[in-house]
C-alpha positions as CSV (number, residue, x, y, z in Angstrom):
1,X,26.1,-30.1,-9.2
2,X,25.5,-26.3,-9.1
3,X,22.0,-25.8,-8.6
4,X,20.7,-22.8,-11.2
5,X,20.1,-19.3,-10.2
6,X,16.2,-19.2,-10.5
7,X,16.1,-15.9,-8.4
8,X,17.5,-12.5,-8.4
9,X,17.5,-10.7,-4.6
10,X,18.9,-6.5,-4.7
11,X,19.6,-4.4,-2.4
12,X,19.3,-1.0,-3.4
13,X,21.5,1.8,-2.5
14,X,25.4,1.7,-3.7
15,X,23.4,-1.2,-5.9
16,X,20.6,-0.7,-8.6
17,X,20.8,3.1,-7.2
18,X,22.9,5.9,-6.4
19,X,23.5,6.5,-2.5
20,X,24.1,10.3,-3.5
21,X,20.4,9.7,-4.3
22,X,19.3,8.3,-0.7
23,X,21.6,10.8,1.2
24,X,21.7,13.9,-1.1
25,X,17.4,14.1,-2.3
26,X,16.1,11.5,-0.2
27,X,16.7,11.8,3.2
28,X,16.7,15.8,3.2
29,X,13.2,16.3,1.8
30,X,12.0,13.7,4.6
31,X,13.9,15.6,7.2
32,X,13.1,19.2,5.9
33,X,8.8,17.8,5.7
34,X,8.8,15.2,8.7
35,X,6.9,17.9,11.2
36,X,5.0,19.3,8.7
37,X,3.8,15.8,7.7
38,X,3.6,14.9,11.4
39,X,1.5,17.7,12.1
40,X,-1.1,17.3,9.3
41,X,-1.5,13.0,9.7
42,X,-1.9,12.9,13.2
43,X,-4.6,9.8,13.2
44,X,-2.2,8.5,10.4
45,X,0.9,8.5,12.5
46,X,0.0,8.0,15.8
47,X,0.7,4.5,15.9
48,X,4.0,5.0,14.3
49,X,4.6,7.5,16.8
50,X,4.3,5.3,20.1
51,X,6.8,3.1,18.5
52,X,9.0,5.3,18.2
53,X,8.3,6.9,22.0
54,X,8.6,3.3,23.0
55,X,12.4,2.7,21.4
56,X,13.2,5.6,22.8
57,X,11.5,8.0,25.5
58,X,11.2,11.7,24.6
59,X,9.5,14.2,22.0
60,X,9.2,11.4,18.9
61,X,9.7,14.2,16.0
62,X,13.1,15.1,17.7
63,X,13.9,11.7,17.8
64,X,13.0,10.4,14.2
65,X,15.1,13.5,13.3
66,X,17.9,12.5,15.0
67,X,17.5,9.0,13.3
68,X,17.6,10.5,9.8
69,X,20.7,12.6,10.7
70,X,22.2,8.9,12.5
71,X,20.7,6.8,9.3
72,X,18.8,4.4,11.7
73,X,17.4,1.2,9.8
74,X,14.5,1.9,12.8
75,X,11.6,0.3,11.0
76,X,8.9,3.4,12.3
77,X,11.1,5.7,10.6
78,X,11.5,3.9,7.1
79,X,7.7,3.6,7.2
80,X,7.4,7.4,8.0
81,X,10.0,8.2,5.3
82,X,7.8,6.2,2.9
83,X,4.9,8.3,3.2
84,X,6.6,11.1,3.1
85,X,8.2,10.5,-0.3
86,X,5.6,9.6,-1.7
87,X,4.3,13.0,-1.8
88,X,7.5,14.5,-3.0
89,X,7.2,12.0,-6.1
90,X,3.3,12.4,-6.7
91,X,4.1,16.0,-6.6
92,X,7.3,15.7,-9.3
93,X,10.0,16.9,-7.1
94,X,12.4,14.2,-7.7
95,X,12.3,10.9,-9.5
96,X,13.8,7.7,-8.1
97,X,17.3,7.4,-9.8
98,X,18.5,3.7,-11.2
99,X,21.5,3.1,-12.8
100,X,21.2,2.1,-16.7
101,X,23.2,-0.6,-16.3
102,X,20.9,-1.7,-13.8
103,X,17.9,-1.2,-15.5
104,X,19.1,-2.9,-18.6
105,X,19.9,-5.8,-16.4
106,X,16.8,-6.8,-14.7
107,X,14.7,-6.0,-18.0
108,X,17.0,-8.9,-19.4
109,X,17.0,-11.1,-16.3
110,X,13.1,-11.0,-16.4
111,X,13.1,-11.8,-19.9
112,X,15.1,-14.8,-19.2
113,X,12.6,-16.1,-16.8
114,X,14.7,-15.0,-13.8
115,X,12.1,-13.9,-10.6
116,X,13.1,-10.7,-9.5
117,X,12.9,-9.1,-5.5
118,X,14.4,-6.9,-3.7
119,X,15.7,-5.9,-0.3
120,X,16.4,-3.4,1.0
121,X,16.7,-1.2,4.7
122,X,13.9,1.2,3.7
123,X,10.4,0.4,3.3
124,X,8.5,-1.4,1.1
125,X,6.0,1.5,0.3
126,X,9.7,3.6,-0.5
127,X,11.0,0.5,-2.8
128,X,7.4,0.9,-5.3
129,X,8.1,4.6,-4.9
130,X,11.6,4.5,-6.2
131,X,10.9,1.7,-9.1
132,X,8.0,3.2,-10.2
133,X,9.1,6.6,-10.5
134,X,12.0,5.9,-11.6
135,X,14.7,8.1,-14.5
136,X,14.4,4.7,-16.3
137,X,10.9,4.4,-16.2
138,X,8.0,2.3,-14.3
139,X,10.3,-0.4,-13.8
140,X,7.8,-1.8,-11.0
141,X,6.4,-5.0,-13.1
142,X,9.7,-7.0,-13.2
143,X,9.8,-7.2,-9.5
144,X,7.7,-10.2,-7.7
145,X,8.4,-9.2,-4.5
146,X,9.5,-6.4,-2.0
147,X,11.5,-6.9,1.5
148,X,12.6,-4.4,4.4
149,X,13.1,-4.6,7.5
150,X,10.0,-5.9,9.0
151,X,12.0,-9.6,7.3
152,X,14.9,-8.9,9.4
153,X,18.6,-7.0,9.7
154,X,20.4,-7.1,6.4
155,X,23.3,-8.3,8.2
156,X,21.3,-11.6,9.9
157,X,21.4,-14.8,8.4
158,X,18.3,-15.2,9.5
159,X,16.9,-13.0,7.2
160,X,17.9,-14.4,3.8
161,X,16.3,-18.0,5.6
162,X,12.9,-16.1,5.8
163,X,13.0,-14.2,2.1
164,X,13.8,-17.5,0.4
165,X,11.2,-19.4,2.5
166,X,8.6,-16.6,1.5
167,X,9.5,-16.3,-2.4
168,X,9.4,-20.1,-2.4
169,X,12.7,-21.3,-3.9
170,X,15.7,-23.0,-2.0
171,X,18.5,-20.5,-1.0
172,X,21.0,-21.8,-3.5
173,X,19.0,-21.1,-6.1
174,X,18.9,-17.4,-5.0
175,X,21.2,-14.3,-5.9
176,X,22.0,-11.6,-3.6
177,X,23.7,-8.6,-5.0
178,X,25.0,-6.5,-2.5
179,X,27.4,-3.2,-2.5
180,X,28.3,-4.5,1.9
181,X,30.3,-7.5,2.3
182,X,28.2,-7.6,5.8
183,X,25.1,-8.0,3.9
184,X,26.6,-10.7,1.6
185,X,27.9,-12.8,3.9
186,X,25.0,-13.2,5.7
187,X,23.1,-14.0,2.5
188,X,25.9,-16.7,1.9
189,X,25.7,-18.0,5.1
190,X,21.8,-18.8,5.1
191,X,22.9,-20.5,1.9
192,X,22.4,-17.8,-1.1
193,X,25.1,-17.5,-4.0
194,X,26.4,-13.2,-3.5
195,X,27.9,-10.5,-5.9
196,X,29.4,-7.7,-4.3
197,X,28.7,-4.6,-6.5
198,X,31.6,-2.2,-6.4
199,X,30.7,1.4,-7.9
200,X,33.9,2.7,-6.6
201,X,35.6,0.8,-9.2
202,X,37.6,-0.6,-6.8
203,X,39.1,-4.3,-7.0
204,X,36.8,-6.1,-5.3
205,X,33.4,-6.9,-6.6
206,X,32.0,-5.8,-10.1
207,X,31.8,-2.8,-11.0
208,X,28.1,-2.4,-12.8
209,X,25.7,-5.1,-13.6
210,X,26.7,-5.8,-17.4
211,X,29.5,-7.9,-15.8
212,X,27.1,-10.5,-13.6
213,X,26.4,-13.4,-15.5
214,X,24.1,-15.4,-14.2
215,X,24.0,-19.5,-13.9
């Protein structure tokens, strides 16, 4: 017998969200206010800073540039990037952009009784940013639970073992809904049930979340 879906995991960009969002807004106002930032935190990021010089040896600035331009999944630099935004939406110059479809989706899930996470390559601090100051509204309170990349890779197996250990429900009972196959069938293999999420509109996959149903 089929155990029940209990538990909703999402990634978030090219899922709930727009990558235009991420690549177009996102990462440019980090790149464009990274020095700046840099330059007036310096007790703030000095830590994050020695990580970084010990990835990679060199000026750290020039290199977390580099690793927005590259789109590393370094874990410094999604930290860094969540501090960053969060100035940029205190001060109104963007809000976070979820799909309706999405929206509508997870309100109804949570109504159902469904626990909510998500996880996703950037920071936890950036997931709360983008919920809660969302073009659909605070939609913060459905979620239990945030994951990055402090868990693991998206595309480890290893990974999916941890989240469900730390949410407290067996794997099977879990959905992962993913927009990269990579990422699904790693979920699947630490023993999740997966929906690829196609906004192409292409074959594979659904194409917004009013077609999920959930069991």
């Amino acid at each position: 017998m089929t155990t029940p879906i209990r538990a909703i995991l999402t990634d978030i960009e090219g899922t709930t969200s727009s990558i235009a969002f991420v690549a177009e807004t996102l990462f440019p106002y980090a790149r464009a206010h990274l020095p700046a930032f840099v330059a007036a935190h310096p007790e703030r990021v000095a830590g994050l800073l020695a990580e970084v010089a010990a990835m990679e040896p060199g000026d750290p600035v020039a290199t977390l540039l580099r690793w927005i331009d590259e789109d590393r999944k370094a874990t410094p630099l999604k930290t860094l990037q969540g501090w960053i935004w969060a100035e940029g939406y205190a001060t109104g110059a963007y809000q976070g952009h979820v799909y309706p479809d999405a929206a509508e989706a997870l309100r109804a899930w949570k109504a159902a009784g469904l626990r909510l996470f998500v996880y996703s390559s950037g920071s936890v601090e950036a997931q709360e940013l983008l919920f809660g100051h969302s073009d659909q509204g605070d939609l913060t309170p459905l979620f239990e639970g945030y994951f990055d990349t402090t868990s693991g890779g998206k595309r480890e197996a290893g990974s999916y073992v941890r989240i469900a250990a730390a949410i407290g429900e067996e794997a099977g009972a879990v959905l992962f809904l993913s927009d990269v196959q990579a990422e699904l069938d790693a979920a699947a293999a630490a023993g999740m049930r997966t929906v690829l999420v196609d906004r192409s509109g292409g074959a594979a996959g659904v194409g917004s979340f009013e077609e999920i149903g959930v069991r």
